[in-house]
C-alpha positions as CSV (number, residue, x, y, z in Angstrom):
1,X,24.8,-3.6,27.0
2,X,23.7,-4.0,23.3
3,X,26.5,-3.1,20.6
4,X,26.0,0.0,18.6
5,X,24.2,0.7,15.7
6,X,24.5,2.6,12.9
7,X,22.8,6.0,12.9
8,X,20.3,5.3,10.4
9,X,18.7,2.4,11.8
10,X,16.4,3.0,15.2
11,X,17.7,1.9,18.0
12,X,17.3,-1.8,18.9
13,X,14.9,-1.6,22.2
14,X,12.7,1.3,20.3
15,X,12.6,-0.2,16.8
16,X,12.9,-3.9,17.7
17,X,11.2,-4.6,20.6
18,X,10.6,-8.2,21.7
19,X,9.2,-10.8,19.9
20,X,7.1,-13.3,21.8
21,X,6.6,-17.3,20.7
22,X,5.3,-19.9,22.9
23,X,5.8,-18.1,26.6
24,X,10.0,-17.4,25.6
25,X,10.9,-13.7,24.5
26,X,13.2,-12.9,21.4
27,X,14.5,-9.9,20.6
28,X,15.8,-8.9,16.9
29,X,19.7,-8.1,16.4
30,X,21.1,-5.8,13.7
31,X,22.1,-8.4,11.8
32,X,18.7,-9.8,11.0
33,X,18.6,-12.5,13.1
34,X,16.3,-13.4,15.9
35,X,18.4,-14.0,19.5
36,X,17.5,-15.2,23.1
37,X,18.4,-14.4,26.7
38,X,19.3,-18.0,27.7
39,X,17.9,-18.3,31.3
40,X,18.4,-14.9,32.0
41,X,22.5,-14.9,31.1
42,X,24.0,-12.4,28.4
43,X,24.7,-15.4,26.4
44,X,23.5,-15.2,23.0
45,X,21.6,-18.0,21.2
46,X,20.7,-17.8,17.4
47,X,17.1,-18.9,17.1
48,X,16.4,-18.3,13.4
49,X,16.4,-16.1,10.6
50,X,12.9,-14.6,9.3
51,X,12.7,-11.5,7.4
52,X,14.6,-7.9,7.4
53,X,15.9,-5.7,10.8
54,X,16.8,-3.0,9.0
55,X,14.0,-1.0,8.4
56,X,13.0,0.0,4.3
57,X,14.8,3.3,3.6
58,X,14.5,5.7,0.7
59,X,11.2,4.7,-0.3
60,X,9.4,7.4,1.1
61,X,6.1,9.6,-1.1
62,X,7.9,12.9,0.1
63,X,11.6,14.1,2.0
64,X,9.5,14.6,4.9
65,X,11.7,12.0,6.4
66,X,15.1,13.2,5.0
67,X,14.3,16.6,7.0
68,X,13.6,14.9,10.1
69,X,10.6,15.4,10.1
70,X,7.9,13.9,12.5
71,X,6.4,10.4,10.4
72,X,2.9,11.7,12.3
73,X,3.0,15.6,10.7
74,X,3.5,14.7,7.1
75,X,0.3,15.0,5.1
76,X,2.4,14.8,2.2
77,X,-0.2,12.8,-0.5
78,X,-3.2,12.9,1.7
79,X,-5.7,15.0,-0.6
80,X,-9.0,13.2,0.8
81,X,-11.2,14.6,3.1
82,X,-14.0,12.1,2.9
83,X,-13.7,8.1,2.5
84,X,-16.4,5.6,1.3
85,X,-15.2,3.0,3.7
86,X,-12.6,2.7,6.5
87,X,-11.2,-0.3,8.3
88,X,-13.7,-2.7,10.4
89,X,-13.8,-2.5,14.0
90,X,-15.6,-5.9,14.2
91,X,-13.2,-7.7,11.7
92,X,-9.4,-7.3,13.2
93,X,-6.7,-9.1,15.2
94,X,-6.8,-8.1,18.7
95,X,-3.3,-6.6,18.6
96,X,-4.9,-4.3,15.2
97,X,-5.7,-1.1,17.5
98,X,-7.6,1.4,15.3
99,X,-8.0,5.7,15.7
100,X,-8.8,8.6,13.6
101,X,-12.1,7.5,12.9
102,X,-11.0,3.8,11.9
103,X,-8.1,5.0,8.9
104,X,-5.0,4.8,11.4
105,X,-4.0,1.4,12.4
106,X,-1.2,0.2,15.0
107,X,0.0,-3.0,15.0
108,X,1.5,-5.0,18.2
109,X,2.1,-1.9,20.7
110,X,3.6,-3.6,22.9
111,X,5.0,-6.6,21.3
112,X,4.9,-8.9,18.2
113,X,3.7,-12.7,19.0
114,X,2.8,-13.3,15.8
115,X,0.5,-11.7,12.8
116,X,-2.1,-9.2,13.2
117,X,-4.8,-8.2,10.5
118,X,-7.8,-5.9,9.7
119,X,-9.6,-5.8,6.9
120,X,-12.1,-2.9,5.3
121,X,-16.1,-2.2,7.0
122,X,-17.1,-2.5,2.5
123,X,-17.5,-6.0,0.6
124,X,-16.6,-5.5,-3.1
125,X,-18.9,-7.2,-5.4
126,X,-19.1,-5.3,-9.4
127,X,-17.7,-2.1,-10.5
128,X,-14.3,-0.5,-9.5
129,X,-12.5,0.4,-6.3
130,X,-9.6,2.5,-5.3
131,X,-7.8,2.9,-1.6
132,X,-4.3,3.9,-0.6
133,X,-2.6,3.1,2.8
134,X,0.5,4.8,3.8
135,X,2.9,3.2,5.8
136,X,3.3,6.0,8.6
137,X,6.0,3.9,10.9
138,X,9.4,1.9,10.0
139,X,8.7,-1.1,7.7
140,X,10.6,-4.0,8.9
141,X,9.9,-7.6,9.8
142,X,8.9,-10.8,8.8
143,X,6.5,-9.1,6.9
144,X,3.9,-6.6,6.4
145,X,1.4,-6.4,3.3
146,X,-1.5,-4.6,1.3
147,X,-3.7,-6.8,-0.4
148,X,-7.4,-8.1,-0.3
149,X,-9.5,-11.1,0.9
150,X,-12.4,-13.3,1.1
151,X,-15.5,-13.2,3.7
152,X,-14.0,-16.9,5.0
153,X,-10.7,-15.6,5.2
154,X,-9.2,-15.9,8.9
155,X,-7.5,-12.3,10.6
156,X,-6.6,-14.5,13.7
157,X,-5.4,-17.7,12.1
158,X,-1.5,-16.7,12.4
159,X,-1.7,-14.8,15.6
160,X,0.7,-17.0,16.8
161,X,2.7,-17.3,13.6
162,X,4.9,-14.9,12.0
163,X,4.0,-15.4,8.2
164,X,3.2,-13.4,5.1
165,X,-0.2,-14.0,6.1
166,X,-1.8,-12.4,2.7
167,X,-1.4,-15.2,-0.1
168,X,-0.6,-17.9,2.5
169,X,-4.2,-19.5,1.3
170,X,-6.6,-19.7,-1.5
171,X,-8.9,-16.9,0.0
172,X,-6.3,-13.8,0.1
173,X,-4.2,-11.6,-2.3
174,X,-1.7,-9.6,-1.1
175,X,1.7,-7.3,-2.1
176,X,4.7,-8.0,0.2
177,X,6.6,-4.6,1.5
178,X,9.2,-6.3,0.0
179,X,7.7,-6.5,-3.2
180,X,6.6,-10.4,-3.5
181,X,3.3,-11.0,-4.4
182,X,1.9,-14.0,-2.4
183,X,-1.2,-16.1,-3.1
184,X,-2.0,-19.9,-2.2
185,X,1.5,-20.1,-0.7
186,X,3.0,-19.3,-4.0
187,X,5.9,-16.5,-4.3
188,X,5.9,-14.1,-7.7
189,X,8.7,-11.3,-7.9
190,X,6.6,-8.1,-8.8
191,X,8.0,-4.9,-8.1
192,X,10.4,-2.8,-5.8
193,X,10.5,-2.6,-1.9
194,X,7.9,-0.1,0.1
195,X,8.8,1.5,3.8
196,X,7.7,3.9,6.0
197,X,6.3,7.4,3.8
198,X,5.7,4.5,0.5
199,X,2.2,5.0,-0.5
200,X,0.2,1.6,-1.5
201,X,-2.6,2.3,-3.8
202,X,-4.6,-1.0,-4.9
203,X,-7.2,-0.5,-7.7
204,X,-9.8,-3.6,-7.8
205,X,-11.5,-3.6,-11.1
206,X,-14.5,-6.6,-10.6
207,X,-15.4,-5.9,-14.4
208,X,-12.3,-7.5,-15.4
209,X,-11.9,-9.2,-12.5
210,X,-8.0,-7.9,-12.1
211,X,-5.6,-6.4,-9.1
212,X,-3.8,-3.8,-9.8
213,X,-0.9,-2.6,-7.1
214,X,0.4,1.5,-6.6
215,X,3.5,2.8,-5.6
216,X,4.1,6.5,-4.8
217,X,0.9,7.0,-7.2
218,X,2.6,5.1,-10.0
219,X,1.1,1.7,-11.6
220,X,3.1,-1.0,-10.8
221,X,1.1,-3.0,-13.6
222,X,-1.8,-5.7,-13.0
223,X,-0.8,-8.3,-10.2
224,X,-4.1,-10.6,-10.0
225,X,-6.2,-11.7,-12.3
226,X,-9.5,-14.2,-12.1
227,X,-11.5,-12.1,-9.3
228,X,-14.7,-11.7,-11.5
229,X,-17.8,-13.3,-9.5
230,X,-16.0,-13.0,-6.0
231,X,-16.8,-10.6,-2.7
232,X,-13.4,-9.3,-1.5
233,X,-12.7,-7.1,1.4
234,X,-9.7,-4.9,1.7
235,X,-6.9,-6.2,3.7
236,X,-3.8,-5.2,5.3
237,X,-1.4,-7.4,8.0
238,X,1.7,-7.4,10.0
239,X,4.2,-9.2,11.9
240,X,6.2,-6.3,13.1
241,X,6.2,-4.3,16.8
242,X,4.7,-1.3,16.5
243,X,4.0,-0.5,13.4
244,X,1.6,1.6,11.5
245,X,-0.5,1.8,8.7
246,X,-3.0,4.3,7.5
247,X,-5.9,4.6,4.8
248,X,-5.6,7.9,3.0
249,X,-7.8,7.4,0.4
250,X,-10.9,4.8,-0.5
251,X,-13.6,5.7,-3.5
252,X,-15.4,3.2,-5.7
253,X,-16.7,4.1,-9.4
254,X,-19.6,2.3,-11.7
255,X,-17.8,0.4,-14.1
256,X,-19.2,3.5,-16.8
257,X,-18.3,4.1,-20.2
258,X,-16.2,7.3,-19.0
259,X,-14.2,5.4,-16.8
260,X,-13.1,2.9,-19.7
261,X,-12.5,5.7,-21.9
262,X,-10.2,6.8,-18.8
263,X,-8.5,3.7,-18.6
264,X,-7.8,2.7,-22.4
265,X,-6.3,6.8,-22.5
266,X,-4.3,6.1,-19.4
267,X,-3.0,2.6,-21.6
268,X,-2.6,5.1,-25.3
269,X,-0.6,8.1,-23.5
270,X,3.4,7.2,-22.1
271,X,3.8,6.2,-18.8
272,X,5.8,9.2,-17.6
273,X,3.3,11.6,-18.3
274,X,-0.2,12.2,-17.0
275,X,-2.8,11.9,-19.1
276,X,-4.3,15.1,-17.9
277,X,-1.5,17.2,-18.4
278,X,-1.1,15.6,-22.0
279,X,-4.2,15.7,-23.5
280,X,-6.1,19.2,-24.7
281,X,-9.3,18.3,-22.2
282,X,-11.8,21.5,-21.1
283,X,-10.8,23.4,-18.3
284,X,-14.3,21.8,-16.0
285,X,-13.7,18.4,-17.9
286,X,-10.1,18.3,-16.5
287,X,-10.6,20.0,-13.2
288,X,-13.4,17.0,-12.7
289,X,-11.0,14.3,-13.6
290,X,-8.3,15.4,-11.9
291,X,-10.5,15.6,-9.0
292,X,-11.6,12.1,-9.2
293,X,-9.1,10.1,-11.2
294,X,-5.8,11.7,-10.6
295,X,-4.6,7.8,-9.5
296,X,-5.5,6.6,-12.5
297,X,-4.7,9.9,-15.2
298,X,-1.8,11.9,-13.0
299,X,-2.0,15.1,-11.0
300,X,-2.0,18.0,-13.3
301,X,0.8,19.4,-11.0
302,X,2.1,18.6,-7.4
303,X,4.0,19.4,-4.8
304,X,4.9,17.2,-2.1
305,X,1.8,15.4,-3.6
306,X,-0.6,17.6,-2.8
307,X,-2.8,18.6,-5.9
308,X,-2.6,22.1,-7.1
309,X,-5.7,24.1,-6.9
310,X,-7.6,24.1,-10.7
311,X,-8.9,27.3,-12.1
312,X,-11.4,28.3,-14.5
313,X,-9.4,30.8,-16.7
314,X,-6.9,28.0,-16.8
315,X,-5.3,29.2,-20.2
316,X,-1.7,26.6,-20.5
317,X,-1.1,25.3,-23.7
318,X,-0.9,21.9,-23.5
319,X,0.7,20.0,-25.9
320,X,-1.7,17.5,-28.6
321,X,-0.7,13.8,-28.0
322,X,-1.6,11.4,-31.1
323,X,-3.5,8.3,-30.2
324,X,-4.6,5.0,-31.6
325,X,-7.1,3.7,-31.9
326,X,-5.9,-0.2,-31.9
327,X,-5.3,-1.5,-28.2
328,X,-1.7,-1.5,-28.7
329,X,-1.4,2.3,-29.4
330,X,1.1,1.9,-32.8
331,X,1.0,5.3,-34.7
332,X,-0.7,3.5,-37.6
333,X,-4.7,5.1,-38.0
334,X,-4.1,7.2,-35.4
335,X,-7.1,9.4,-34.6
336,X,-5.8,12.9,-33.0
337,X,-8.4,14.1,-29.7
């Protein structure tokens, strides 16, 4: 009989099932190690360490989780009814098992033998693009990732491996849930940890050729740069037994002169605040933005991330934020909108 565990981790055999590598089964133990049976006896063996038990905790969008909630009822963040492009049935791992119209993904339902992957039904060539995946299960694992790809890249190369399969060659990008970036084998510290309720927005701007990684619906900063001239697919992988990922969001914008202007505002007003909320826009102006580029401006308002409802006769005072015009946003020449 297994030792116990601490009441806010999953129990082992629900949360951990067994791992599977060249015909022997392993099983994860709390302490982050990988065990054997050894020919069938109770005895112990340790096999090797890769990656985290313990599932990611306290990362979540929302307190759905804190309240007990059911992972599968929160909508918490989920504002899009209709998506340019979802993930491709023809282009994933045969233990990627897709639903709800190809957004919801399930990893290894039975158990993990290695690294599973699907990537998006859309090529990205010019302009900009914009998706989110929420990670609806526990986070856990060698590894699980958000991040993008070539045409030639492989989904079934490390179906056999466990690996943080994203970044492991020349032809993929990705963002480590716990918050590595990887690319051509190469580790980079970036930012902090995701788990199950983290939202993972990824903003791919093929004007500038850059890679820009979400958290919650806050910038981490630019992670890649040098993508100008490529086709890249959206990708997402994991090594861990059933787990669960699901798009919430995907749109794509010309690279216009509006959505510059959007982005060198988004640079001029302070992080903490949203840019929609700061600046004195028009009521129809700022309903429209908020509709379309609340990733990149900020929600006027929210609550449990939903976005509250814009009216007309919308008569706040907002308050008039000063900006530069010089890329670096001193208060010298400033120009007042």
């Amino acid at each position: 009989m297994s030792q116990p565990i601490a009441q806010d981790r999953p129990t082992e055999v629900h949360a951990f099932p067994f791992e599977r590598r060249n015909g022997t089964r392993y099983r994860r133990g709390p302490n982050g190690y990988i065990y054997m049976n050894s020919f069938g006896s109770n005895q112990r063996t340790q096999v090797e360490r890769i990656g985290h038990c313990t599932p990611v905790l306290g990362e979540s969008f929302c307190h759905c989780l804190k309240h007990n909630e059911q992972a599968v009822s929160c909508k918490c963040g989920e504002d899009d009814d209709e998506f340019e492009w979802t993930w491709d049935t023809e282009n994933k791992s045969s233990s990627a098992h897709l639903s709800s119209e190809g957004r919801d993904i399930k990893f290894h339902t039975e158990f993990s033998c290695g690294t599973a992957a699907v990537r998006g039904s859309k090529p990205m060539k010019d302009g900009q693009y914009y998706w989110e995946i929420k990670m609806t299960t526990p986070v856990y694992g060698t590894d699980m990732m958000v991040g993008v790809g070539t045409p030639t890249l492989s989904l079934d190369q490390f179906k056999y491996s466990f690996c943080s399969m994203l970044g492991m060659t020349a032809d993929s990008w990705g963002y480590s849930y716990t918050g590595n970036l990887h690319h051509q084998a190469k580790l980079k510290r970036f930012g902090s940890r995701f788990g199950q309720g983290s939202i993972v927005g990824v903003h791919l701007d093929m004007w500038n050729g850059t890679l820009t990684f979400y958290k919650n619906k806050k910038s981490l900063g630019i992670a890649y740069t040098g993508l100008n001239g490529k086709t890249l697919y959206p990708v997402v992988c994991s090594t861990a037994a059933r787990s669960g990922m699901k798009m919430i969001t995907s749109r794509s914008y010309p690279s216009s002169l509006m959505f510059m202007c959007c982005q060198k505002l988004r640079d001029c007003v302070p992080e903490q605040m949203s840019v929609l909320e700061a600046l004195p826009f028009p009521p129809g102006l700022r309903g429209y933005l908020n509709t379309h580029l609340s990733w990149l401006l900020g929600t006027i308002a929210s609550c449990h991330g939903s976005k509250r409802k814009l009216v007309d006769n919308d008569e706040t005072e907002y308050p008039v934020v000063v900006v530069s015009t010089k890329k670096t946003c001193l208060e010298d020449q400033p120009v007042e909108l």
